[in-house]
N, C-alpha and C positions, 0 to 999 in steps of 0.2 A: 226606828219605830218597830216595834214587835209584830210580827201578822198575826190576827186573828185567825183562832183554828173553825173558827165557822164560815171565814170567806175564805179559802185556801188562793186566791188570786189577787193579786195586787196592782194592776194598772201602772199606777207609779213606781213602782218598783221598777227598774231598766233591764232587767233578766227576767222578767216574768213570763211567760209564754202570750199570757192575753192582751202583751204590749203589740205586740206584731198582728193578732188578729182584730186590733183595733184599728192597729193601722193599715188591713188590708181593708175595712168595713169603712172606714171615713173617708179613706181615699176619693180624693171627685168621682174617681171611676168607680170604686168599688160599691160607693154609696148608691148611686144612678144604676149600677147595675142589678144590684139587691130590689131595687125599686120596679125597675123595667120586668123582673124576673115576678114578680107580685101581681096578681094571683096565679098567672099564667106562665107554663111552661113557654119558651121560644126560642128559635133559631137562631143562628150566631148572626146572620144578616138580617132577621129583625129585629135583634139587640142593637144593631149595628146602627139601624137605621130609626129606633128608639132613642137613642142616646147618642145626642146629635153631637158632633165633632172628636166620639174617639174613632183612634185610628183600629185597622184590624190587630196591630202588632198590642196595643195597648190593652183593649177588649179580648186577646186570649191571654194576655199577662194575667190579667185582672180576673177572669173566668177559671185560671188554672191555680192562683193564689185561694181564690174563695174554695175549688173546689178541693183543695189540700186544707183548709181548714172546715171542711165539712160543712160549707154552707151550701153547697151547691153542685149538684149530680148532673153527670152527660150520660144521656142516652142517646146512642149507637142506634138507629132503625136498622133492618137487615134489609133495606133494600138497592137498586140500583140505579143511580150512587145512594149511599148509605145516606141517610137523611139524622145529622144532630140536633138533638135542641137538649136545653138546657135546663133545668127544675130547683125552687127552693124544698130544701130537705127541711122538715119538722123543723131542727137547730135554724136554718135558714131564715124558715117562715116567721120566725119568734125576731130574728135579729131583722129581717126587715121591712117587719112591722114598728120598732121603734125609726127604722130609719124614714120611714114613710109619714110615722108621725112628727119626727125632726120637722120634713119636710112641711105637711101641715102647719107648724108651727112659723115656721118661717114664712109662709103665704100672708100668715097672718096679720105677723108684723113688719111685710114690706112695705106697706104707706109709710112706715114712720121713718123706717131705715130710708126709702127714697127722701121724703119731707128735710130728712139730717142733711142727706148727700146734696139735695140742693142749698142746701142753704152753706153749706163748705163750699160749692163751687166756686 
């Protein structure tokens, strides 16, 4: 299929660069973390403790992927010990706003999703 020179970015495409930044953004982790970071700046232990059952090793994977894809800045305090927390960047705040609304969305239609699952059980 030919890419359009109006969307220079192609998803499906398997080389495309915004394959990997979707799949740090969908990630369980990366999704929850986008969301925890919404509206408020916070700490890696109250991410930690926002975003029940990742591990630390997982939540700075996921913290240092987003923030190499520019969704998400660490600010350094200069004090003692150095105090970090974590911020969605403009780009950030754009992408996890759709994730927040995913989320919404899915609130929405957990009666029906639960109503199916009992009824398979």
């Amino acid at each position: 299929m030919a890419q359009d020179p109006r969307r220079p970015f192609d998803v499906f495409d398997g080389g495309c660069p915004s394959r990997e930044v979707l799949e740090h953004v969908t990630s369980r982790w990366g999704a929850l973390t986008l969301a925890a970071l919404s509206p408020e700046p916070a700490r890696f232990g109250e991410l930690r403790r926002c975003v029940d059952g990742v591990s630390d090793k997982m939540l700075s994977q996921t913290l240092k992927s987003l923030e190499g894809d520019g969704l998400v800045e660490r600010h350094v305090q200069s004090t003692l010990p150095p105090n970090v927390d974590y911020r969605l960047t403009p780009t950030g705040e754009r992408v996890a706003a759709a994730v927040k609304e995913l989320i919404l969305s899915l609130y929405g239609v957990m009666p029906d999703v639960m109503r199916v699952r009992a009824q398979s059980a």
